[in-house]
N, CA, C and O atoms as a GROMACS GRO file, in nm:
protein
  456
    1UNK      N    1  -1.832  -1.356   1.331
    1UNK     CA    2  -1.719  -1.401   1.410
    1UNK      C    3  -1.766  -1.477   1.533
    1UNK      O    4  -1.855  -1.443   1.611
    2UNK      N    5  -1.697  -1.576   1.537
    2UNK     CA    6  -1.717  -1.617   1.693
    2UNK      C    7  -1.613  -1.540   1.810
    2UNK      O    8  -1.512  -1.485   1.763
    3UNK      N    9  -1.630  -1.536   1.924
    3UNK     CA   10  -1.584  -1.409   1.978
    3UNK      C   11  -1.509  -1.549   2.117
    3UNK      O   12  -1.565  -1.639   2.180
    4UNK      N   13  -1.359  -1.501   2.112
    4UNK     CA   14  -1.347  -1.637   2.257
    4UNK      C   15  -1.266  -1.489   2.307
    4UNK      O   16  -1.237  -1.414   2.214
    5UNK      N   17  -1.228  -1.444   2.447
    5UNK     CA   18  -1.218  -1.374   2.529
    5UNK      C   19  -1.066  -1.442   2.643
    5UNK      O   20  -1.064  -1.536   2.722
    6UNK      N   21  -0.943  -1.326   2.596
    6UNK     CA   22  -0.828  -1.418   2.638
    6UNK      C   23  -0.758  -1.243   2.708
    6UNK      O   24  -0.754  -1.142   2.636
    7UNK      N   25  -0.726  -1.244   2.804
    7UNK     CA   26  -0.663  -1.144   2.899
    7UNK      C   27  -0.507  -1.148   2.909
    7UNK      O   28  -0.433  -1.243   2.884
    8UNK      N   29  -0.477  -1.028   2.948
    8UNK     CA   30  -0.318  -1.001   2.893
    8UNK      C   31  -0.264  -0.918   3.024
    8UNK      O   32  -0.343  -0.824   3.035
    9UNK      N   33  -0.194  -0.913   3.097
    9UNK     CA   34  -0.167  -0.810   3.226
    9UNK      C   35   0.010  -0.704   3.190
    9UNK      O   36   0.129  -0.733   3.172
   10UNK      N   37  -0.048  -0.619   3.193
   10UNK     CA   38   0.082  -0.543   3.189
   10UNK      C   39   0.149  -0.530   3.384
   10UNK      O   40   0.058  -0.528   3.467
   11UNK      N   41   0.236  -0.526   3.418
   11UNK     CA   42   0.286  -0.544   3.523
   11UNK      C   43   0.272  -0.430   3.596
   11UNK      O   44   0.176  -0.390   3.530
   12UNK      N   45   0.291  -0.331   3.690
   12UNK     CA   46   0.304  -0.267   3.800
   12UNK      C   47   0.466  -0.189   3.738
   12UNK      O   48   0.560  -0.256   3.780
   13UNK      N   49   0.504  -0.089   3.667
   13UNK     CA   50   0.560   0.000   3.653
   13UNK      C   51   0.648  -0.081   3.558
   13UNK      O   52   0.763  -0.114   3.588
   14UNK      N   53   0.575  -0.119   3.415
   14UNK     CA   54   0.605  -0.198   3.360
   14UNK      C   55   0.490  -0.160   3.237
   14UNK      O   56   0.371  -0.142   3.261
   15UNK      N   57   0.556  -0.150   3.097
   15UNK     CA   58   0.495  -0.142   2.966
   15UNK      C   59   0.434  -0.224   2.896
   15UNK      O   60   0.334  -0.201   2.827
   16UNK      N   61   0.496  -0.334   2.910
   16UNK     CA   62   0.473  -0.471   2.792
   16UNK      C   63   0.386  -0.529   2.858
   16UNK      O   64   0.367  -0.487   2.972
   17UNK      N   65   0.310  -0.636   2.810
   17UNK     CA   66   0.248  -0.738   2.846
   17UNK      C   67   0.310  -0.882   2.824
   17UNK      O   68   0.380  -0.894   2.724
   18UNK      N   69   0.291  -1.003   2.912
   18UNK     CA   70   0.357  -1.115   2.839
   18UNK      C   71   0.322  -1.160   2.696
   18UNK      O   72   0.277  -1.065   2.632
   19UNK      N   73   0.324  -1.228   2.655
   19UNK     CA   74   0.279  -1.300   2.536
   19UNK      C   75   0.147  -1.388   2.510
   19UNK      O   76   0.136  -1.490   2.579
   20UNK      N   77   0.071  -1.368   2.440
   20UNK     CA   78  -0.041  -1.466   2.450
   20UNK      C   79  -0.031  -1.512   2.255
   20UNK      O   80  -0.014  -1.455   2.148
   21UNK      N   81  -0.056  -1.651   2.311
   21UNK     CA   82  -0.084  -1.688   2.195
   21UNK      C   83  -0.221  -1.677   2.088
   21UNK      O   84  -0.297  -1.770   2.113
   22UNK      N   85  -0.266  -1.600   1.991
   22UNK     CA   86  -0.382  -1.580   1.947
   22UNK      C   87  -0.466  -1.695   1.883
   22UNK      O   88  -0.568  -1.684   1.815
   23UNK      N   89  -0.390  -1.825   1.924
   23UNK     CA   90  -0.495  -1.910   1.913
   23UNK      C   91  -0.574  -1.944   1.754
   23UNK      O   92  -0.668  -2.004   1.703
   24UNK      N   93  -0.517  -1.901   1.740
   24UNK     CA   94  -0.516  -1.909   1.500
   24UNK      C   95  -0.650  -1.847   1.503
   24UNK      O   96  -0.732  -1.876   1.416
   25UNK      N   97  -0.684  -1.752   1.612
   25UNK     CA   98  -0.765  -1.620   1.551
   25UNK      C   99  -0.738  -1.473   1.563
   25UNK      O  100  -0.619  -1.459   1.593
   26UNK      N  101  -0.783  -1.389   1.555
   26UNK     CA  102  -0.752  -1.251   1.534
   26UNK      C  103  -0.792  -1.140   1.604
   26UNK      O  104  -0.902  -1.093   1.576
   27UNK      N  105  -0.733  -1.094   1.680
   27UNK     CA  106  -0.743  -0.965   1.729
   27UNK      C  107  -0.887  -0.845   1.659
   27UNK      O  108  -0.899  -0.775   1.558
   28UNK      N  109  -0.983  -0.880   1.791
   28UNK     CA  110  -1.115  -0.788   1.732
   28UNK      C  111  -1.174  -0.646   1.801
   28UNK      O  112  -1.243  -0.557   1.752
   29UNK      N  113  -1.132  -0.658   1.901
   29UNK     CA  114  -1.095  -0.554   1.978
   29UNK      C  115  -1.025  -0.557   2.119
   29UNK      O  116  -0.978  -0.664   2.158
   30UNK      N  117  -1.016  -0.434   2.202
   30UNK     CA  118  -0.953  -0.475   2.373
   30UNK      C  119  -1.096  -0.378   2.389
   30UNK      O  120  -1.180  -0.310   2.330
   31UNK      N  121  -1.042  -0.439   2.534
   31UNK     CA  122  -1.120  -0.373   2.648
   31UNK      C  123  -1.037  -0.315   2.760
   31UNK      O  124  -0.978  -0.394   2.833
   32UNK      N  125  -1.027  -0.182   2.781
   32UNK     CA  126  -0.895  -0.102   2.846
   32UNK      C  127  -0.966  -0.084   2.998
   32UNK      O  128  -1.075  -0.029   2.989
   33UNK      N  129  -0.930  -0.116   3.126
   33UNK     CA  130  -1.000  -0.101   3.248
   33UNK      C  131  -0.966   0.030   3.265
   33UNK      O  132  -0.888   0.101   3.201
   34UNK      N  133  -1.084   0.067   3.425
   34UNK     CA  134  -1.079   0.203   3.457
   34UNK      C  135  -0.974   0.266   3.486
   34UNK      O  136  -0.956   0.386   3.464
   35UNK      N  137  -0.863   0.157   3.560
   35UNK     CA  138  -0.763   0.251   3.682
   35UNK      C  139  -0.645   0.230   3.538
   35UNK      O  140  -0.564   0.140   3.561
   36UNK      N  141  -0.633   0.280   3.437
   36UNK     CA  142  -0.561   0.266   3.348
   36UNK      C  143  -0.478   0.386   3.327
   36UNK      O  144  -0.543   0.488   3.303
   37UNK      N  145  -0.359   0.396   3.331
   37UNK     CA  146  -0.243   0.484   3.310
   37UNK      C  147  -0.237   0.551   3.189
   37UNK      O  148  -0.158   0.493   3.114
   38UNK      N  149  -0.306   0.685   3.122
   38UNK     CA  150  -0.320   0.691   3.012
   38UNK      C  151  -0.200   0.715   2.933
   38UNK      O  152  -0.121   0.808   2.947
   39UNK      N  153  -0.197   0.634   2.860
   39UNK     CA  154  -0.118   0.607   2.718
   39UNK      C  155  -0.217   0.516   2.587
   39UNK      O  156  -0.333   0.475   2.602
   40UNK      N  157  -0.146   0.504   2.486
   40UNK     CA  158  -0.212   0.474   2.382
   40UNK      C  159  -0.162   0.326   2.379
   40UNK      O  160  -0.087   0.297   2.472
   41UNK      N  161  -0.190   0.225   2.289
   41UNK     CA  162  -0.172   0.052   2.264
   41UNK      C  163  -0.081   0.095   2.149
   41UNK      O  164  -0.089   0.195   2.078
   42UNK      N  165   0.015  -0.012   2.150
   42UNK     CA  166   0.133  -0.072   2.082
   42UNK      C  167   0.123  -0.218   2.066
   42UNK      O  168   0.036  -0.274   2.132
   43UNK      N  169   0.209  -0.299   1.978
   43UNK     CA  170   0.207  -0.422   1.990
   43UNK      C  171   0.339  -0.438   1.900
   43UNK      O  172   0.395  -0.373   1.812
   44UNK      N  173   0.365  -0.596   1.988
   44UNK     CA  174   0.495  -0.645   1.951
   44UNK      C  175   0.430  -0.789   1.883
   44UNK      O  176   0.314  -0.816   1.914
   45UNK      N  177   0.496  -0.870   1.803
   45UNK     CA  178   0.433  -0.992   1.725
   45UNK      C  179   0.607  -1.064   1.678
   45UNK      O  180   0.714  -1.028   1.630
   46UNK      N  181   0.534  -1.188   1.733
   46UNK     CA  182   0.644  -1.274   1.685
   46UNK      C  183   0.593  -1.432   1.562
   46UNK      O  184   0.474  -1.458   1.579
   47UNK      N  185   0.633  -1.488   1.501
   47UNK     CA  186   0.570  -1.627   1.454
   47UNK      C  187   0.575  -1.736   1.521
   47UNK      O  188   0.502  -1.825   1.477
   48UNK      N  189   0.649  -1.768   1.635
   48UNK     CA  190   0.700  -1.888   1.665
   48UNK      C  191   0.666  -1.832   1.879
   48UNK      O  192   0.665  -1.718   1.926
   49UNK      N  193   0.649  -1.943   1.938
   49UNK     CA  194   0.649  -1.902   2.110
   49UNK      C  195   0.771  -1.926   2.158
   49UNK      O  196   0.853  -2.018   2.162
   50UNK      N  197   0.756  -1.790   2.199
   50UNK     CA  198   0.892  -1.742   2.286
   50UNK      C  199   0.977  -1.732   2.179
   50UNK      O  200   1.078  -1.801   2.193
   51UNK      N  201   0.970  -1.664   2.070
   51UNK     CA  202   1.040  -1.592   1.966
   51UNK      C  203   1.051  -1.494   1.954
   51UNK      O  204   0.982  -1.414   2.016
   52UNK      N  205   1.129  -1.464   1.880
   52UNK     CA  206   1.166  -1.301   1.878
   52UNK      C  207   1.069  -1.186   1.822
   52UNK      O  208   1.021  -1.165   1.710
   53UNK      N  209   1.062  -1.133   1.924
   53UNK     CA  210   0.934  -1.060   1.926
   53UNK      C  211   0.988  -0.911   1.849
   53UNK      O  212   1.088  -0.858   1.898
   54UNK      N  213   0.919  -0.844   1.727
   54UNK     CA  214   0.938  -0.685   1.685
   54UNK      C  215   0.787  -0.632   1.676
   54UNK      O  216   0.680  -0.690   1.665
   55UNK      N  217   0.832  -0.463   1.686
   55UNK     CA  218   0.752  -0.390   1.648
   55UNK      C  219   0.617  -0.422   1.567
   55UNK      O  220   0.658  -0.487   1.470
   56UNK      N  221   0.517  -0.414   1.559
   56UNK     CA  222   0.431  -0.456   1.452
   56UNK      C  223   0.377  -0.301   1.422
   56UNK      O  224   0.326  -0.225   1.505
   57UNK      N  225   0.415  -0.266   1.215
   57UNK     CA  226   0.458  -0.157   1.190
   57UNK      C  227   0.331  -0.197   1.051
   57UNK      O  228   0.287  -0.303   1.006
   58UNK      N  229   0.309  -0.070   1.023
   58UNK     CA  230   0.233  -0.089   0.832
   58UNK      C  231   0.331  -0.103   0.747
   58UNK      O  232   0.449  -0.132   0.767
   59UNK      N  233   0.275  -0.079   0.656
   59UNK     CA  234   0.341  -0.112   0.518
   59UNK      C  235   0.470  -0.014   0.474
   59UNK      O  236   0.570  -0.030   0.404
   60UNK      N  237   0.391   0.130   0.579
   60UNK     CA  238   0.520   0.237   0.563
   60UNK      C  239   0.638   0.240   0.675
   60UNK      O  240   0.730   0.321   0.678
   61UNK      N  241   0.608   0.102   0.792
   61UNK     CA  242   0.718   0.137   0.850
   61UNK      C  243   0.688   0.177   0.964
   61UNK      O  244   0.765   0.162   1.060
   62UNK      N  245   0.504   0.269   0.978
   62UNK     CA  246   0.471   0.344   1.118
   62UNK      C  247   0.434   0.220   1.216
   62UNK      O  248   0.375   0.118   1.181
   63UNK      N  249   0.478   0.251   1.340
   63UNK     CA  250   0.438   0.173   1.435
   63UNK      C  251   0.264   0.153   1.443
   63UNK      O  252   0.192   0.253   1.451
   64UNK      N  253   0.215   0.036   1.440
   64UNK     CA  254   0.063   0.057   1.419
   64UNK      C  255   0.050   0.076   1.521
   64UNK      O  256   0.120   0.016   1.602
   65UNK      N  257  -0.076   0.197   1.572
   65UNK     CA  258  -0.110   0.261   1.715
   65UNK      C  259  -0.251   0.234   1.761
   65UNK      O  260  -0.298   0.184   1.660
   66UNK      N  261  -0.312   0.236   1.818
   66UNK     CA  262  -0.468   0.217   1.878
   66UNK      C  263  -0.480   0.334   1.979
   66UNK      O  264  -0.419   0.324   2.086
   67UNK      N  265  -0.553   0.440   1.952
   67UNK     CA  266  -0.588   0.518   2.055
   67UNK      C  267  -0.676   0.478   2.148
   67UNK      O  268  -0.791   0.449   2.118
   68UNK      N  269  -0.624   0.473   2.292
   68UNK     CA  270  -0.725   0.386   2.397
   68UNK      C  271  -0.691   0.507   2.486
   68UNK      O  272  -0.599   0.588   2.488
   69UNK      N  273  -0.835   0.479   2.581
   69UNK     CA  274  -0.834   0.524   2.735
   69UNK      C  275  -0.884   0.484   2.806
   69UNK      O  276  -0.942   0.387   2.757
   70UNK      N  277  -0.922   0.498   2.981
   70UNK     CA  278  -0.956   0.434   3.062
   70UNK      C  279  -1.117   0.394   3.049
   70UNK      O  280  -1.196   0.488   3.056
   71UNK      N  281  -1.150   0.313   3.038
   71UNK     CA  282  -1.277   0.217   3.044
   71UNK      C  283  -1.338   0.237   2.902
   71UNK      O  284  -1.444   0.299   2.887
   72UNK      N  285  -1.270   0.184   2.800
   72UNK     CA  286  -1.270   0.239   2.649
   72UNK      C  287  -1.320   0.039   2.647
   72UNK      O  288  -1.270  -0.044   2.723
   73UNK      N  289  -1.416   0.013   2.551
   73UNK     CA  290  -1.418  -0.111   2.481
   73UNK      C  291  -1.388  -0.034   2.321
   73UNK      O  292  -1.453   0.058   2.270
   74UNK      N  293  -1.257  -0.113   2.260
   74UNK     CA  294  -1.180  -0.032   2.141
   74UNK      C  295  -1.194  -0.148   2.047
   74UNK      O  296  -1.132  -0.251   2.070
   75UNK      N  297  -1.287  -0.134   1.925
   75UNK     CA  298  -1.282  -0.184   1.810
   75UNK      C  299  -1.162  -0.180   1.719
   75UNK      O  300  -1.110  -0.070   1.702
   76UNK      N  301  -1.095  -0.310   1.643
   76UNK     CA  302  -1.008  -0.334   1.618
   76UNK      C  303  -1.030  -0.383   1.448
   76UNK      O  304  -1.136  -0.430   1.406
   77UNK      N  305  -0.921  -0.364   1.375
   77UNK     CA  306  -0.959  -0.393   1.263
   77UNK      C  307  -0.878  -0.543   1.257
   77UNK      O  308  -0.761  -0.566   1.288
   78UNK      N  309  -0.975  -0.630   1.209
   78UNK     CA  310  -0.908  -0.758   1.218
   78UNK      C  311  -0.850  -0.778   1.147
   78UNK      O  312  -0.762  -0.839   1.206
   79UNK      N  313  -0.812  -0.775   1.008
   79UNK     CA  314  -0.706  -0.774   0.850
   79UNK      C  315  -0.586  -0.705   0.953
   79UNK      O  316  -0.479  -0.727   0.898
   80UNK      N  317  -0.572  -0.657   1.037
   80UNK     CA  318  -0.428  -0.605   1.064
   80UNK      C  319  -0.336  -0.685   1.177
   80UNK      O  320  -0.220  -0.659   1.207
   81UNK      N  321  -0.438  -0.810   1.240
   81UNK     CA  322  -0.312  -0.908   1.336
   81UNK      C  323  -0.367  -1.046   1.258
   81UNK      O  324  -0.368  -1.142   1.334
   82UNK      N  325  -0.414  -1.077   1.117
   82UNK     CA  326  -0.461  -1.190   1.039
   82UNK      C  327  -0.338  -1.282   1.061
   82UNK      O  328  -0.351  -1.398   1.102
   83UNK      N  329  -0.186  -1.213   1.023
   83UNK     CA  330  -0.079  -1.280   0.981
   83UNK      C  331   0.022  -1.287   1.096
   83UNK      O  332   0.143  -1.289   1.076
   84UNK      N  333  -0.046  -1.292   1.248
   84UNK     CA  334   0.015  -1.308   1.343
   84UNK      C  335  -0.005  -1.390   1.455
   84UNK      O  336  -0.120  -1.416   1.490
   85UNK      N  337   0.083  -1.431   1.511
   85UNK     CA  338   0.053  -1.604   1.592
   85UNK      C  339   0.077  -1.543   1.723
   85UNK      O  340   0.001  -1.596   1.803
   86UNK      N  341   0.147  -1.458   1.777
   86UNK     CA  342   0.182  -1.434   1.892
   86UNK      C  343   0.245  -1.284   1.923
   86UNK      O  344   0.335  -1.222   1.866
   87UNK      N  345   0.141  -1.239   2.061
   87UNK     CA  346   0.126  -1.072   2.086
   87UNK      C  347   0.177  -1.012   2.166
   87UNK      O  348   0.141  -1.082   2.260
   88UNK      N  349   0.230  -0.944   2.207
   88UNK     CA  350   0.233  -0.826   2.324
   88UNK      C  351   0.168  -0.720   2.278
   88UNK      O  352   0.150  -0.681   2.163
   89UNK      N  353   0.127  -0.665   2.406
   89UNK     CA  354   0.084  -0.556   2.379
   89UNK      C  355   0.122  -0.462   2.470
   89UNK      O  356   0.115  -0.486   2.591
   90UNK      N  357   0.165  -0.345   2.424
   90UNK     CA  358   0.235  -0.212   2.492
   90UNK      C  359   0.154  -0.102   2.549
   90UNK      O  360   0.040  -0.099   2.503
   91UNK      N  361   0.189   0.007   2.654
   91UNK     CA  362   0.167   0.088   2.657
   91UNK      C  363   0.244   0.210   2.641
   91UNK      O  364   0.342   0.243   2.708
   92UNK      N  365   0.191   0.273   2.544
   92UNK     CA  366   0.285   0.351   2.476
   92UNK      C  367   0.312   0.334   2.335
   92UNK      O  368   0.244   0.280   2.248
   93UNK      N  369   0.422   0.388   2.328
   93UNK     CA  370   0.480   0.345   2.183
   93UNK      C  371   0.653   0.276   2.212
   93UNK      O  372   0.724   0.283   2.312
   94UNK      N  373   0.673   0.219   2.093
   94UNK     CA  374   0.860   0.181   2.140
   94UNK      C  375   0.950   0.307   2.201
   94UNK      O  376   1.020   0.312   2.302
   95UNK      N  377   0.921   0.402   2.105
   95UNK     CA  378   0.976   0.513   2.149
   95UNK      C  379   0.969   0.638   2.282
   95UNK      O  380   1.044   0.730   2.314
   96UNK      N  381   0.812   0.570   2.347
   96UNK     CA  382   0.815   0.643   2.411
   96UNK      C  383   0.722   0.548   2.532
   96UNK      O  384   0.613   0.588   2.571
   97UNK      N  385   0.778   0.434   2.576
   97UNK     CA  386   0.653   0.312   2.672
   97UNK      C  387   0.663   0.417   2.785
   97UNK      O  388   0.752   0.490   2.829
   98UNK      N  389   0.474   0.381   2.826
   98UNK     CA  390   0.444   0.445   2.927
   98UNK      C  391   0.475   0.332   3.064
   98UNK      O  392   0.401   0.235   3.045
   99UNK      N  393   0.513   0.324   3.123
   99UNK     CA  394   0.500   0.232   3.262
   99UNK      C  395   0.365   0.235   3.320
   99UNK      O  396   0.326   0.342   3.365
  100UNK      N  397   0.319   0.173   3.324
  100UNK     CA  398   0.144   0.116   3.418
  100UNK      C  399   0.193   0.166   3.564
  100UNK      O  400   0.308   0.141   3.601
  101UNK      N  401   0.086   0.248   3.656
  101UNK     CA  402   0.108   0.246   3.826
  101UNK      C  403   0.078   0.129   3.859
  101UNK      O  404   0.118   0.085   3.966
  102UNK      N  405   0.019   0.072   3.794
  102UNK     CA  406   0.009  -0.088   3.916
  102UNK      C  407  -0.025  -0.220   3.762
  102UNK      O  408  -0.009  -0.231   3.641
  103UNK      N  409  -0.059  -0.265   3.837
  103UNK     CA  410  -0.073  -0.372   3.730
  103UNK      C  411  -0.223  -0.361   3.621
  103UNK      O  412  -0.311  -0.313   3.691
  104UNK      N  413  -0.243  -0.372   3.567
  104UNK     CA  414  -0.336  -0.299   3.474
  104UNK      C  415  -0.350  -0.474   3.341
  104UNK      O  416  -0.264  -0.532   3.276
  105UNK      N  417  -0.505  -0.499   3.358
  105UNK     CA  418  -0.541  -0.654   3.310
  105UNK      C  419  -0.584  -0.608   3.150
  105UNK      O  420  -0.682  -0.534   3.162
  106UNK      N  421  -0.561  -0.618   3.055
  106UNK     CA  422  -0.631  -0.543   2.977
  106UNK      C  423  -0.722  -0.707   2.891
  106UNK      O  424  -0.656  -0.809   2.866
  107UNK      N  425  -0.862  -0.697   2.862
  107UNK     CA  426  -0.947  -0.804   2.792
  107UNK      C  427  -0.940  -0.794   2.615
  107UNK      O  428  -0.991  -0.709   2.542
  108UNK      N  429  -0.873  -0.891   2.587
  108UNK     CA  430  -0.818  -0.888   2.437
  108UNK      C  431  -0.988  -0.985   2.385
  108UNK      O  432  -1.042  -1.080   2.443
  109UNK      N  433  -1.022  -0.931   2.289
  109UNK     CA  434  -1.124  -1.017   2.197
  109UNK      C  435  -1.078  -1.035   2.098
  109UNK      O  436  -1.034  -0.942   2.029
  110UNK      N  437  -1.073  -1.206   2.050
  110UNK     CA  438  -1.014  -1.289   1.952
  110UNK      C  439  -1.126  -1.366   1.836
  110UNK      O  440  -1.177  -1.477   1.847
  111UNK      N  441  -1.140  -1.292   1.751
  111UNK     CA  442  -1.212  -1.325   1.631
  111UNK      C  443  -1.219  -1.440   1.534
  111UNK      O  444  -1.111  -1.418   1.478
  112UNK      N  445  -1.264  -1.542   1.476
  112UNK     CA  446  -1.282  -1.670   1.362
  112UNK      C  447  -1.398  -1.678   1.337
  112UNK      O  448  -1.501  -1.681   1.405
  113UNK      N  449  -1.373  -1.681   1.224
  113UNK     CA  450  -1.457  -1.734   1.120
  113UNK      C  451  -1.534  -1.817   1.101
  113UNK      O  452  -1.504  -1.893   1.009
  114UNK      N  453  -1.679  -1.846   1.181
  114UNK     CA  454  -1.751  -1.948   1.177
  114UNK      C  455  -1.753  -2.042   1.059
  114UNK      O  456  -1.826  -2.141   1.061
   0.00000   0.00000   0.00000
């Protein structure tokens, strides 16, 4: 993989992250900073920018989850954001978003195929 390095900020008492476009490569892992509010990663995925963004779920429906914690570099399986153009990423789950105490940068690594 070639590895390009694109950052995502969840806000100050605030779950979501904005949107980043993945750049027609793939999600290879994050990098979760220290002062991090523990909860686990979520993600929202849309096809189109500034489209309607849902859940990104498996095959059965479960919300796909990433167990993270504070100063975690978290390996990612890349076959699972292949078929996606555009991200958020959560803290928490839909059902249960954690709010960040302050603003919290999290380092997304974006994977292709030499």
């Amino acid at each position: 993989y070639n590895i390009a390095v694109e950052t995502v900020t969840i806000a100050s008492g605030a779950s979501l992250s904005a949107e980043i476009n993945l750049l027609g490569k793939t999600l290879v892992g994050i990098v979760v900073p220290a002062t991090w509010t523990p909860a686990n990663l979520t993600f929202q995925v849309a096809v189109a920018e500034e489209g309607i963004f849902i859940d990104m779920t498996d095959d059965a429906s479960t919300e796909y989850l990433v167990v993270a914690g504070a100063s975690r570099h978290i390996p990612i399986d890349p076959d699972a954001f292949l078929s996606h153009n555009f991200l958020k990423v959560r803290s928490g789950t839909s059902s249960i978003a954690v709010a960040q105490g302050a603003a919290r940068t999290l380092t997304l690594l974006l994977g292709s195929i030499l």
